[in-house]
C-alpha positions as CSV (number, residue, x, y, z in Angstrom):
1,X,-93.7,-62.9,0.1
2,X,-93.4,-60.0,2.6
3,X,-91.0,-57.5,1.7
4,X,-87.8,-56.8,3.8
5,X,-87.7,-54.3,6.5
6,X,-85.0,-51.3,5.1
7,X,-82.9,-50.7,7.2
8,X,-83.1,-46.6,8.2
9,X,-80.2,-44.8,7.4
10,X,-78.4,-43.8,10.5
11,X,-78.3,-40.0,11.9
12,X,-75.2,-38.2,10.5
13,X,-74.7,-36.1,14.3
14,X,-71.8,-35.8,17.0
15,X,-73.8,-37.6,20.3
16,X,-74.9,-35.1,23.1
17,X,-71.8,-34.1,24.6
18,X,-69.0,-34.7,22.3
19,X,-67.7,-32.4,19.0
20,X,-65.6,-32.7,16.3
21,X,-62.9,-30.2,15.7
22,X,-61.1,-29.5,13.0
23,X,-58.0,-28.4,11.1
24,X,-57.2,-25.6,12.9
25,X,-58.2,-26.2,16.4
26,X,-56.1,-29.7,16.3
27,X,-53.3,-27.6,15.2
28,X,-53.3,-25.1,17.7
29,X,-54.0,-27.9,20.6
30,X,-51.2,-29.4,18.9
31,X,-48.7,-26.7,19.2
32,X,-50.0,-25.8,23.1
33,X,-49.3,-29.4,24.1
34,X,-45.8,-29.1,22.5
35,X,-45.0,-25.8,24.4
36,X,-46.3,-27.5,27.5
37,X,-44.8,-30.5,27.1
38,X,-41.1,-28.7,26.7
39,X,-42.0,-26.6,29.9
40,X,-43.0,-30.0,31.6
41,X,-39.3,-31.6,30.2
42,X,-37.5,-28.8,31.2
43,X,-38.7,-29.2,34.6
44,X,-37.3,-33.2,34.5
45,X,-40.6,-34.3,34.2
46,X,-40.4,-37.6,31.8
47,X,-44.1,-38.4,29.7
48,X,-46.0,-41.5,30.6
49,X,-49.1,-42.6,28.2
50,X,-51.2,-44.7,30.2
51,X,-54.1,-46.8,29.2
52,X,-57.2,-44.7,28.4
53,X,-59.3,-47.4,29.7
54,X,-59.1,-48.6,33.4
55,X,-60.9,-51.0,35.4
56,X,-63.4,-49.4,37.4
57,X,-62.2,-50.7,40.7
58,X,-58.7,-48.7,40.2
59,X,-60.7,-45.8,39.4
60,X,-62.1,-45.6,42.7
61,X,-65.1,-43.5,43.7
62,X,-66.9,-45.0,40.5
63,X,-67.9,-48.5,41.6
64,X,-70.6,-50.6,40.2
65,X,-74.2,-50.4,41.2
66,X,-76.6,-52.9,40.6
67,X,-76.6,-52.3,36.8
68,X,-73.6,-50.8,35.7
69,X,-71.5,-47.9,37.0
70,X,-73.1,-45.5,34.7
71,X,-72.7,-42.2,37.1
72,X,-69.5,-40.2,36.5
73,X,-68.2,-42.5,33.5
74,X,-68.4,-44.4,31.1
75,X,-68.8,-48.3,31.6
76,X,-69.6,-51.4,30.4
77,X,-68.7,-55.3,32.3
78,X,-66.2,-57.5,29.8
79,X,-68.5,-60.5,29.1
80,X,-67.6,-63.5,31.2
81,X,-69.6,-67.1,30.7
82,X,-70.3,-66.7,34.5
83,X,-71.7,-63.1,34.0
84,X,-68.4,-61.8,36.5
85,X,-66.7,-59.9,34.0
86,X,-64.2,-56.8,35.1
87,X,-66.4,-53.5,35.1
88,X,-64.0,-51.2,32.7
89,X,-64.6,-47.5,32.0
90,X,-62.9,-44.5,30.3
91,X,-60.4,-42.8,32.5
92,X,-61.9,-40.2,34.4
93,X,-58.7,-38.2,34.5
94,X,-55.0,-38.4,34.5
95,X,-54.4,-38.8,38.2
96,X,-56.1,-41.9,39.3
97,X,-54.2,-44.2,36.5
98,X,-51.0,-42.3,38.1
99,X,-52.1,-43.7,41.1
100,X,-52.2,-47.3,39.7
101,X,-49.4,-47.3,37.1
102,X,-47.0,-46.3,40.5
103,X,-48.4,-48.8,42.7
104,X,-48.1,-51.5,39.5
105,X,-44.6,-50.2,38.7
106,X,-43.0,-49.1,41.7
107,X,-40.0,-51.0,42.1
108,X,-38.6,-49.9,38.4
109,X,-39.6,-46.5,39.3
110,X,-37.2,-43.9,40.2
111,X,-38.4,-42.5,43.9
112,X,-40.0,-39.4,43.7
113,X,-41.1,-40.5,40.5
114,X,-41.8,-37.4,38.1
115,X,-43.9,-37.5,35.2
116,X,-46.7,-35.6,32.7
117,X,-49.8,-36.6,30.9
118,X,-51.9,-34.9,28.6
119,X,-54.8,-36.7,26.6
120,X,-58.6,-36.8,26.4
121,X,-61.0,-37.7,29.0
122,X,-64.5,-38.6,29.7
123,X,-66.9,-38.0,31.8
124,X,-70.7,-38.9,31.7
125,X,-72.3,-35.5,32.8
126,X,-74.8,-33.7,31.9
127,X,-73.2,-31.3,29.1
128,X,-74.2,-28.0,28.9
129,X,-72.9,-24.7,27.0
130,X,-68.9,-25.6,26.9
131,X,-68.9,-28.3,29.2
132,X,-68.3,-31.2,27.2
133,X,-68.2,-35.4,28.0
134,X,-64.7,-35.5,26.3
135,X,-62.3,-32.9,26.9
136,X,-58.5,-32.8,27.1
137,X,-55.9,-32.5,30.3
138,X,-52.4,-31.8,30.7
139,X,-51.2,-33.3,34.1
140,X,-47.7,-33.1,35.6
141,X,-47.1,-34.8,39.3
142,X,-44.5,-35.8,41.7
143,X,-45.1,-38.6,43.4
144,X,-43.1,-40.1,46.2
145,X,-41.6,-37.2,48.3
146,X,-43.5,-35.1,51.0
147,X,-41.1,-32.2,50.9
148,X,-42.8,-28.7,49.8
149,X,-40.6,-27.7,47.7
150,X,-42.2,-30.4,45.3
151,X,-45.3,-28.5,45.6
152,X,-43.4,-25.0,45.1
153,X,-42.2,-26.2,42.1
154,X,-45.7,-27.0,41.0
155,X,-46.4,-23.7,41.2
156,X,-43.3,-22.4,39.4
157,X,-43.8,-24.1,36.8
158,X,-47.7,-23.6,36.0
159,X,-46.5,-20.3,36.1
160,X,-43.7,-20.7,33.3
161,X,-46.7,-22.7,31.2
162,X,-48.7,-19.7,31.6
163,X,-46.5,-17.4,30.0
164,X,-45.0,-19.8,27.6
165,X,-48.4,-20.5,25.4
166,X,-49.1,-16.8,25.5
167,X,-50.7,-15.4,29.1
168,X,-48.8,-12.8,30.0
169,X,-47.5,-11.4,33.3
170,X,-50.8,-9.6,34.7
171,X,-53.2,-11.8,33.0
172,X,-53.2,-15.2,35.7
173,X,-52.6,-15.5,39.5
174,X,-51.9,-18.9,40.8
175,X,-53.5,-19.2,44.0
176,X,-52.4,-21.6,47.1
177,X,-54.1,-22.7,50.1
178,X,-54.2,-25.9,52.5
179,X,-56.3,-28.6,53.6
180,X,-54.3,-28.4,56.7
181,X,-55.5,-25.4,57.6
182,X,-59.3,-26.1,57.1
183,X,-58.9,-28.9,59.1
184,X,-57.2,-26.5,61.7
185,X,-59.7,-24.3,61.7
186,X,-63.0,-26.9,62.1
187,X,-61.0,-28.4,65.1
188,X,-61.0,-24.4,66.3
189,X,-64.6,-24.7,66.1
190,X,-65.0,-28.1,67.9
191,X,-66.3,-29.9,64.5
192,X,-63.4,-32.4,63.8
193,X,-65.1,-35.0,65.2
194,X,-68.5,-34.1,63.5
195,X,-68.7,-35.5,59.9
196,X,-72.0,-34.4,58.7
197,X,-71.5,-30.5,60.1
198,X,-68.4,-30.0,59.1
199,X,-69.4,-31.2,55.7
200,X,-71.9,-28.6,55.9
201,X,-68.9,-25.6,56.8
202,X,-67.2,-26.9,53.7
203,X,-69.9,-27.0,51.4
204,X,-70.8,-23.3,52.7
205,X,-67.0,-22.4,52.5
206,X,-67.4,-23.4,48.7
207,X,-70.0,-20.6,48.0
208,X,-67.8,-17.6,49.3
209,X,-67.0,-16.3,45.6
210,X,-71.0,-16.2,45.4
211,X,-72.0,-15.1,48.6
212,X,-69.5,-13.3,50.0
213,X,-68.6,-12.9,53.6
214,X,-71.9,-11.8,54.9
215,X,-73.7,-14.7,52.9
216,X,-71.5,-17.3,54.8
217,X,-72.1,-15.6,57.9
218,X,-75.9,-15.9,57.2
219,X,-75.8,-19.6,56.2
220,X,-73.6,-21.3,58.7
221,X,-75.7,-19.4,61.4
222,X,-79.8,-19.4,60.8
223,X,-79.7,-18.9,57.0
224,X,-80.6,-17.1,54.4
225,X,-82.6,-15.8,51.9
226,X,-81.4,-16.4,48.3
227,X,-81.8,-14.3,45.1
228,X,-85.2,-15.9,44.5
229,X,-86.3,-15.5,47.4
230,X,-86.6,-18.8,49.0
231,X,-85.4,-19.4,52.2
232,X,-81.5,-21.6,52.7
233,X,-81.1,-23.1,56.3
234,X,-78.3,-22.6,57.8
235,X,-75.9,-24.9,59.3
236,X,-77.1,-23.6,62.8
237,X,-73.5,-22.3,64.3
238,X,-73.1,-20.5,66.9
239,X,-71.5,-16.8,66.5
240,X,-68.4,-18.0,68.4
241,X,-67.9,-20.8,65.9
242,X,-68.2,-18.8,62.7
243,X,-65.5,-16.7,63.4
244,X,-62.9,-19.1,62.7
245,X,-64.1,-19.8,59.4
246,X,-64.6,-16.1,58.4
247,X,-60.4,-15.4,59.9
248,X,-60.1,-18.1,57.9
249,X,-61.8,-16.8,54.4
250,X,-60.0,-12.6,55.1
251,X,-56.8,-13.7,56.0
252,X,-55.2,-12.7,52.6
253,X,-53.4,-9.8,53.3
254,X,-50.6,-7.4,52.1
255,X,-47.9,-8.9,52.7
256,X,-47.0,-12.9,53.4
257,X,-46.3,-12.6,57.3
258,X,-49.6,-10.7,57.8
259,X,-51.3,-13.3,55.8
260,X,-49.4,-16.5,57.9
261,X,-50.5,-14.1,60.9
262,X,-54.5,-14.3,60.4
263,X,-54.2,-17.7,59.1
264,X,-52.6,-19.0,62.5
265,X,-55.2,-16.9,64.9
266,X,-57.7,-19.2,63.0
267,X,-56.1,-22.0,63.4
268,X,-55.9,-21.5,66.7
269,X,-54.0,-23.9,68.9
270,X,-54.9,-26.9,66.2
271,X,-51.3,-28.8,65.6
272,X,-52.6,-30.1,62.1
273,X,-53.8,-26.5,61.5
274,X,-50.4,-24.9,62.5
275,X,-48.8,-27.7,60.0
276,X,-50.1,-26.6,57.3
277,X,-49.9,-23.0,57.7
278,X,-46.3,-23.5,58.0
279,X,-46.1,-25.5,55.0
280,X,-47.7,-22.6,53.1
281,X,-45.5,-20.2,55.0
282,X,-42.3,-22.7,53.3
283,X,-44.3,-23.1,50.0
284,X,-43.8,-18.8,49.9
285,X,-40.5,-18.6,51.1
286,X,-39.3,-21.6,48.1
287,X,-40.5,-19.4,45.6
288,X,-39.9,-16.3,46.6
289,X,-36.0,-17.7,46.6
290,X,-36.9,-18.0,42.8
291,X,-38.2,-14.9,42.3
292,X,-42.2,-15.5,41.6
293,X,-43.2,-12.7,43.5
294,X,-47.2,-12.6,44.7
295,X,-47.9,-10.7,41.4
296,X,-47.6,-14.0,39.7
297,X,-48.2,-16.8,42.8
298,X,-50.2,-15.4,45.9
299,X,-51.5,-17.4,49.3
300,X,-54.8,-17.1,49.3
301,X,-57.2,-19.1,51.5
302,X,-60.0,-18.4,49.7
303,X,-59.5,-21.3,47.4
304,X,-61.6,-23.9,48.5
305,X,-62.2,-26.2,45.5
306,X,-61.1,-29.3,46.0
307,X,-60.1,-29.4,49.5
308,X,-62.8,-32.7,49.9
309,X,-60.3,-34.1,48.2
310,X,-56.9,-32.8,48.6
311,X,-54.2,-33.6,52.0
312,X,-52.5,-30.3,51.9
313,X,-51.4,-27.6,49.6
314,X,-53.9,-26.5,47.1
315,X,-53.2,-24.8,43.5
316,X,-55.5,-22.8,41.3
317,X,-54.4,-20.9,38.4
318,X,-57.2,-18.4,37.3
319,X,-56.8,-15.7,34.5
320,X,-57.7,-12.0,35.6
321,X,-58.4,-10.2,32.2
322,X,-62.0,-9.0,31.9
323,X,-64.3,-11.0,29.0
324,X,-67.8,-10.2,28.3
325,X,-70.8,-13.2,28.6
326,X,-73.5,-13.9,26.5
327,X,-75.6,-10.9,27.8
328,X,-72.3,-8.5,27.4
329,X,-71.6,-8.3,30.8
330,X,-68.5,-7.8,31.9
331,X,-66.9,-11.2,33.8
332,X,-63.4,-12.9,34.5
333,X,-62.2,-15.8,33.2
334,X,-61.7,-18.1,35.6
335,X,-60.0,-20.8,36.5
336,X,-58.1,-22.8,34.0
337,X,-56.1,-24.9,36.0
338,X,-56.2,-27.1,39.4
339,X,-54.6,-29.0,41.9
340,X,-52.9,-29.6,44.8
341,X,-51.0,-32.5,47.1
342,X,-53.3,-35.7,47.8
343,X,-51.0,-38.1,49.6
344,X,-53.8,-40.8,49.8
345,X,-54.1,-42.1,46.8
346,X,-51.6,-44.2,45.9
347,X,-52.5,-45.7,49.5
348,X,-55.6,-47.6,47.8
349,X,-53.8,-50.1,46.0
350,X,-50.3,-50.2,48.1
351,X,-52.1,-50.4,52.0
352,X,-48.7,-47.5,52.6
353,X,-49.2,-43.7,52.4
354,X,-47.3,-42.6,49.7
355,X,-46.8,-38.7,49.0
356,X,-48.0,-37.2,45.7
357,X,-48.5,-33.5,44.4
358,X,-49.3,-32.1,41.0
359,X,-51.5,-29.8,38.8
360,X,-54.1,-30.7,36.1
361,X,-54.3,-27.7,33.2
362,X,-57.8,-27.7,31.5
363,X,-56.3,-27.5,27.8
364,X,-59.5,-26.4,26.1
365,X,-60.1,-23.7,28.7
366,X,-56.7,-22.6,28.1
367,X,-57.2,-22.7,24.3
368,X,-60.2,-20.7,24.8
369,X,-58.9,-17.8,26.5
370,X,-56.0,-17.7,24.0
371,X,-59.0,-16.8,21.5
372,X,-60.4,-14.2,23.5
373,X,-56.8,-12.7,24.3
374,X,-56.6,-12.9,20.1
375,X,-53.0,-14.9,21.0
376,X,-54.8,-17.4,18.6
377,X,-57.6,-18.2,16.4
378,X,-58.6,-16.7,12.7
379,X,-58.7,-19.0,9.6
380,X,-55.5,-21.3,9.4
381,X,-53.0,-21.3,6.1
382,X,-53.3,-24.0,3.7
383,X,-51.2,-25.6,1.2
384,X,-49.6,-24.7,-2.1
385,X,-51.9,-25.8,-4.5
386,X,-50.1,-27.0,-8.0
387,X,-53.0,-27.1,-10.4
388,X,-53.9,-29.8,-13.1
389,X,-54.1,-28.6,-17.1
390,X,-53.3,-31.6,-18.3
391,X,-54.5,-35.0,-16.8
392,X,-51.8,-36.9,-18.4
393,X,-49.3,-34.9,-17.1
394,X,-49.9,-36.0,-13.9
395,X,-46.6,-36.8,-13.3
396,X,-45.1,-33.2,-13.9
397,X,-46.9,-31.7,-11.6
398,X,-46.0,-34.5,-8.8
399,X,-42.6,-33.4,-9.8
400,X,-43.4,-29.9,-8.5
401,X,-45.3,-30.8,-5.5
402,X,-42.5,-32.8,-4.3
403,X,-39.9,-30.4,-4.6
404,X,-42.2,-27.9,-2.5
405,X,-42.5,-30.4,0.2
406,X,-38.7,-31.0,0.0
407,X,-38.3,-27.4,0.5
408,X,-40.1,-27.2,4.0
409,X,-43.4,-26.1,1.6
410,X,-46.9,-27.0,2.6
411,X,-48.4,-28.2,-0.9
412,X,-50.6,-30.7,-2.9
413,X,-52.0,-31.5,-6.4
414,X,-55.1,-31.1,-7.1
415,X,-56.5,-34.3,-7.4
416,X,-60.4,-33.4,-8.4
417,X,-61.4,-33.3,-12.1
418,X,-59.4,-31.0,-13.7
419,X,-61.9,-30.4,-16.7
420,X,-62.8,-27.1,-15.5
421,X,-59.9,-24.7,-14.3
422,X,-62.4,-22.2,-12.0
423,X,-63.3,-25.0,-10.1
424,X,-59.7,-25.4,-9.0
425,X,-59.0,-22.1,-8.3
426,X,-62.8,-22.3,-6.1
427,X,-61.3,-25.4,-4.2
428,X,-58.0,-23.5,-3.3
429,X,-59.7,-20.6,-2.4
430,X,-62.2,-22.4,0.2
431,X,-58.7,-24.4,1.5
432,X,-57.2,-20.7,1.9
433,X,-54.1,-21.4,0.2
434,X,-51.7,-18.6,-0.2
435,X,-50.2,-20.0,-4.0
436,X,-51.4,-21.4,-7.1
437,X,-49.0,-22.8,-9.4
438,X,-50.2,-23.5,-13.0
439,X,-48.0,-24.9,-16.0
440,X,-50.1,-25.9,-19.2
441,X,-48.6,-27.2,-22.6
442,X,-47.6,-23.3,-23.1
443,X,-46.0,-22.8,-20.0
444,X,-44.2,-26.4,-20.7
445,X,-43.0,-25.6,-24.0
446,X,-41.5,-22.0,-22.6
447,X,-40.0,-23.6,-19.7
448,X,-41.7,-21.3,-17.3
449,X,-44.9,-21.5,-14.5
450,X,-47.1,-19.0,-13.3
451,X,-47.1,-17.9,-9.6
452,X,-50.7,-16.9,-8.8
453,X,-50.5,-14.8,-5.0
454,X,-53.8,-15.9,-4.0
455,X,-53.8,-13.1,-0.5
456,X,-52.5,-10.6,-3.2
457,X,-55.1,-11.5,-5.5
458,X,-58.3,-11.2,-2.7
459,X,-56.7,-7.9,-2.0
460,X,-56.6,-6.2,-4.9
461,X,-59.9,-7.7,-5.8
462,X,-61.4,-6.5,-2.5
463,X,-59.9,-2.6,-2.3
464,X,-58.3,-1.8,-5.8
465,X,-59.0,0.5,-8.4
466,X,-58.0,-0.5,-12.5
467,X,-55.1,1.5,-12.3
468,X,-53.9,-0.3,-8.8
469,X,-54.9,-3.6,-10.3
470,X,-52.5,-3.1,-13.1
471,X,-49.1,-1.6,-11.5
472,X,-49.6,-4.5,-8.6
473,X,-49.9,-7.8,-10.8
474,X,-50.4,-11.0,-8.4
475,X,-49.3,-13.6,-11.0
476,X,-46.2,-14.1,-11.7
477,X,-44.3,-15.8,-14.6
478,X,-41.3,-17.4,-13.4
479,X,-38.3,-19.8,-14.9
480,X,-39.4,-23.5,-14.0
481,X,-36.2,-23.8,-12.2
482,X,-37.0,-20.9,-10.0
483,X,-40.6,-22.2,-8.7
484,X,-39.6,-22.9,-5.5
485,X,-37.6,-20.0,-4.5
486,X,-40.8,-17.5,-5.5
487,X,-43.1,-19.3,-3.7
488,X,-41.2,-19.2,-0.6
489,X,-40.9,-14.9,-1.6
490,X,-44.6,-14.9,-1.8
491,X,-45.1,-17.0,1.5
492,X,-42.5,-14.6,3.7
493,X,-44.2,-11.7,1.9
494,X,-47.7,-12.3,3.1
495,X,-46.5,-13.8,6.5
């Protein structure tokens, strides 16, 4: 009789692209989506939680191949009997299920409807060193009125987010631009009506940060050659036509008038272009009324991300402090939040235009500069541990973990085998916990517990000579009655 095939034990590893995290990086994600959330509410932004799987038709730009829909998400077709299942995937991101919860919902909607997301989404990219296939977003989006001061407050209030999870004044500048303008400006150059060209001007617009003015110059004209030393065609402008886009790319200036000033000469006498450089002129006025000064929010027609996809104002909110790279060179940030108005959307599903504007904060990003700012990060606090002399006593020491927890006190029991007592005190020093309790059959009988100071204790351990060791005791024999109120001494002692 042939012998059965064992099965091979399966691969304990994340898959390529995902992580785990734990304790405390859910905790401080945690407690930045709170302080978002109350910025958000304060705002009169209500929370929606949509589905986190959509069909793949309401996601849009994903749409089936002859397989399966495998580039940009995650997909699989519902089986059917006639093999015509709905293609599904996991959201994308946070806006396009906007898009279809408003058009599904509209008439129980108010109008502008007002609302924020945050949650995981997925993409299937290539990962790479911290780009991840699952990663969290924070979205907050008005959708339903055209007026720019929908998009001001955007802007005001990425700003407030900034500062309330710990970026200071000086460390971010949220940048604004327009799709109206761009638009202005290829019109300027006689390219409106040429798709594949001006695709070309945008694509080369997108590589300013890198190349700088004279590399644009260079590639919209003949070309270029790179930093390898390979030759780039060019888009083959003409001088006259290139000039827009480079008034276009300077025109940050001083002040906000000298700025409106360079962006209309590259507008020209574009009506679209002159739309939108008045709306930015309006978006500057709005929150200069509320005081955001262009320390904190600044016009800036150099951002050009997302303006393939964006109708009008665009946001980007990048952090200025310097961090070093994995070589030790000096760098920014970046960018850790995007977005902009995109009155199209919603158009998909509905067959009417319907105006929308919002901003989409890349939590993790955030979380990360927070870490190199030192706002958070370190090893988190655990619990009280109440430790176990006697087994049968289990009981008790319930008694005394409950009263902790009733107190507002982060505790447990240790729940292992109590046989050997250095073994606890191993297992609450790799759980960092500030406290040890301990009450065996002495301690019982006297009506008392010891307080260990676990910090204390590491301290003294670490630095101390005998005679400091002595005069600075970190155990503590206390009444019963008075366990709680020490441990809470010891906590506000070492916090």
């Amino acid at each position: 009789m042939a012998k059965t095939k064992k099965q091979p034990r399966p691969k304990a590893e994340t898959p390529k692209g995902f992580r785990d995290y734990f304790g405390a990086e859910v905790s401080e994600r945690a407690e930045m989506l709170q302080k978002i959330a109350a910025v958000y509410h304060r705002y009169g932004f209500d929370a929606l939680e949509s589905s986190a799987v959509e069909t793949v038709e309401a996601l849009g730009k994903f749409l089936p191949d002859v397989d399966r829909p495998n580039e940009g998400v995650f997909a699989w077709q519902e089986a059917d009997e006639d093999g015509k299942g709905d293609w599904l995937a996991l959201r994308y991101d946070l806006t396009a299920p906007l898009a279809r919860v408003y058009a599904q919902h509209r008439n129980d909607l108010p109008t502008p409807y007002r609302r924020f997301a945050m949650g995981p989404v997925w993409r299937n990219e290539k990962p790479g060193p911290g780009r991840y296939r699952q990663f969290y977003q924070c979205d907050a989006d008005t959708v339903g009125t055209a007026s720019m001061a929908a998009d001001a407050e955007i802007c005001a209030m990425l700003a407030d987010t900034l500062e309330e999870v710990g970026i200071p004044r000086g460390d971010y500048l949220i940048r604004v631009n327009n799709r109206k303008v761009l638009n202005g400006v290829l019109e300027s150059m006689g390219l409106a009506d040429d798709e594949e060209r001006s695709a070309a001007v945008m694509r080369t617009i997108d590589k300013f940060d890198k190349v700088g003015e004279a590399g644009v110059r260079e590639l919209l004209g003949k070309g270029r050659l790179d930093a390898s030393g390979a030759y780039i065609d060019g888009v083959g402008l003409k001088d006259y036509q290139v000039e827009p886009v480079i008034d276009f790319l300077t025109a940050r200036a001083p002040s906000i008038s000298e700025t409106i000033d360079r962006l209309l000469n590259a507008v020209g006498e574009s009506a679209i272009g002159i739309e939108g450089v008045k709306e930015l002129e309006q978006i500057a006025s709005l929150l200069n009324a509320q005081g955001y000064s262009r320390d904190r929010i600044v016009i800036d027609p150099s951002v050009v991300r997302g303006l393939g996809y964006y109708t009008g104002p665009v946001f980007e909110a990048e952090l200025t402090f310097d961090i070093l790279d994995e070589k030790g060179r000096k760098r920014q940030f970046g960018s850790v939040a995007g977005g902009g108005r995109y009155d199209d959307l919603v158009k998909r599903f509905t067959g009417q235009a319907v105006p929308a504007t919002g901003i989409s904060i890349g939590v993790d990003r955030l979380l990360a500069a927070l870490r190199e700012k030192g706002r958070i990060g370190g090893t988190a606090t655990g619990p009280v541990v109440v430790t176990v002399m006697d087994r049968d006593r289990m009981a008790d020491y319930q008694a005394m973990v409950g009263e902790l927890r009733q107190a507002g006190i982060r505790a447990e029991v240790y729940l292992g085998n109590p046989k050997n007592f250095g073994n606890q005190l191993k297992y609450a020093d790799k759980r960092n916990s500030p406290v040890a309790i301990i009450e065996g059959g002495d301690e019982k009988e006297k009506g008392i517990v010891q307080i260990k100071d676990l910090v204390l204790g590491a301290k003294i351990a670490e630095n101390a000579t005998l005679e400091e060791w002595k005069e600075r005791p970190s155990q503590f024999e206390v009444p019963r009655g008075d366990m709680v109120a020490k441990v809470r001494e010891i906590l506000d002692g070492q916090g």
